[in-house]
C-alpha positions as CSV (number, residue, x, y, z in Angstrom):
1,X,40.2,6.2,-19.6
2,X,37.5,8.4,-19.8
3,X,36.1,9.6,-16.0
4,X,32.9,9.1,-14.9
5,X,30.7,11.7,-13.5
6,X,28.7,11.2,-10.2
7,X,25.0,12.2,-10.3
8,X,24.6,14.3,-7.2
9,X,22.6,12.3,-4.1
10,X,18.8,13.5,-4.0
11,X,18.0,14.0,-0.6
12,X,14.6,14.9,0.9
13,X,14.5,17.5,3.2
14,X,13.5,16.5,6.9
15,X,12.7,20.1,7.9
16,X,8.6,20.3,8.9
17,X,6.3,18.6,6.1
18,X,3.1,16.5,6.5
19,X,5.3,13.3,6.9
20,X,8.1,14.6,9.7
21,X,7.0,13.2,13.2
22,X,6.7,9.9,14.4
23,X,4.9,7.1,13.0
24,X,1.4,6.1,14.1
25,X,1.3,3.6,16.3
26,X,-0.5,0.3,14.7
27,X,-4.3,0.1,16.0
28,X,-4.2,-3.4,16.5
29,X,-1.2,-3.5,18.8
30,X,-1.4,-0.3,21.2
31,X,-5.2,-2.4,21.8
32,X,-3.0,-5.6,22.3
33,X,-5.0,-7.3,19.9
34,X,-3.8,-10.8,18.9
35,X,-5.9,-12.1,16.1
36,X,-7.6,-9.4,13.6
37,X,-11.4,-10.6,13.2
38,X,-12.7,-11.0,9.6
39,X,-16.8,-10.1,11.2
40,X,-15.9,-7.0,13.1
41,X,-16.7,-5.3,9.6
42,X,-16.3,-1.6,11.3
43,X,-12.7,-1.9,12.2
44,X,-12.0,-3.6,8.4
45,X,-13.7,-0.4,7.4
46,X,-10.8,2.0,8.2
47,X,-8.6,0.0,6.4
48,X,-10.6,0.0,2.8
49,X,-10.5,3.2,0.7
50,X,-13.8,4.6,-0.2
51,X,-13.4,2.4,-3.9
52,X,-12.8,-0.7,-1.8
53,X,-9.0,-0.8,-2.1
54,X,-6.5,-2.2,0.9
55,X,-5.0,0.9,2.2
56,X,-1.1,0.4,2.9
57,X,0.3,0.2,6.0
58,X,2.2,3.6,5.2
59,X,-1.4,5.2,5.0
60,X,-2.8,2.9,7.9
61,X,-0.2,2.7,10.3
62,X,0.1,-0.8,10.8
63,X,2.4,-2.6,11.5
64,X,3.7,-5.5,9.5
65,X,2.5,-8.4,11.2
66,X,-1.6,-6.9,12.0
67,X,-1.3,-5.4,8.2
68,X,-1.0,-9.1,6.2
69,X,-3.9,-10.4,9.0
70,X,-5.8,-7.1,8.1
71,X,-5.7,-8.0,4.3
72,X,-6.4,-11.5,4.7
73,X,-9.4,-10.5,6.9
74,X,-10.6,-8.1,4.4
75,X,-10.5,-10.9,1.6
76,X,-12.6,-13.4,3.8
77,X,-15.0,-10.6,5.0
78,X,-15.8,-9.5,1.0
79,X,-15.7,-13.4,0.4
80,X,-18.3,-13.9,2.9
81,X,-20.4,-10.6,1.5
82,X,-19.3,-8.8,4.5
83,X,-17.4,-5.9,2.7
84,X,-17.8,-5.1,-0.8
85,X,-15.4,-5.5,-3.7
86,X,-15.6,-2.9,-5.2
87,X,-17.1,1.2,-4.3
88,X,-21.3,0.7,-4.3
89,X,-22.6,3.0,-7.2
90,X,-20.9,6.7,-7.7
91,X,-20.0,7.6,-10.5
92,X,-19.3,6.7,-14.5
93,X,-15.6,6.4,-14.0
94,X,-15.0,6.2,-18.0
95,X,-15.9,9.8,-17.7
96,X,-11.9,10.1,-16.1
97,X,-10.6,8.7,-19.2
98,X,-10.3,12.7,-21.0
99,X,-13.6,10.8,-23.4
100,X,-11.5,8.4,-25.4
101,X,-14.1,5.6,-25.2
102,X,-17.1,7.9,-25.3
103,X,-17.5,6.4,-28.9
104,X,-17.0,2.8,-27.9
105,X,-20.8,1.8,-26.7
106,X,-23.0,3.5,-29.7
């Protein structure tokens, strides 16, 4: 029988780093906030990236149970108009493409 050969285990190291420390505590609950409110459109604010995406609850610090009422706030608020789908204006974002589709629209 032919042996088999263990891949080593990758380990991160836990020395210093942006990500060593403690978690953030979730916003929602050191405020002892029950219910998240889809028209306090201020406090969905921190929780949409600048092109209108959810941010995770890594990035966020949520926790689990404020994070799923946070995203279904944020749909009903951009339902409702109250926060947009998508980023307002900026720029041309085929320009990220390296110009493969610069020939598409003539």
């Amino acid at each position: 029988m032919a042996k088999q050969r263990r891949r080593p285990v990758r380990r991160r190291d836990r020395k210093g780093g942006p990500s060593s420390g403690r978690r953030k505590p979730c916003p929602y609950c050191r405020d002892k906030v029950e219910q998240v409110d889809y028209k306090d459109v201020s406090a969905l604010r921190r929780f949409i990236s600048d092109r209108g995406k959810i941010r995770s609850r890594r990035i966020t610090g949520a926790c689990r149970r404020h994070q799923n009422q946070v995203a279904r706030a944020v749909k009903r608020a951009r339902e409702l108009a109250l926060l947009p789908y998508v980023a307002e204006g900026g720029s041309d974002h085929r320009e990220g493409r390296g110009g493969r589709d610069r020939d598409r629209d003539r």
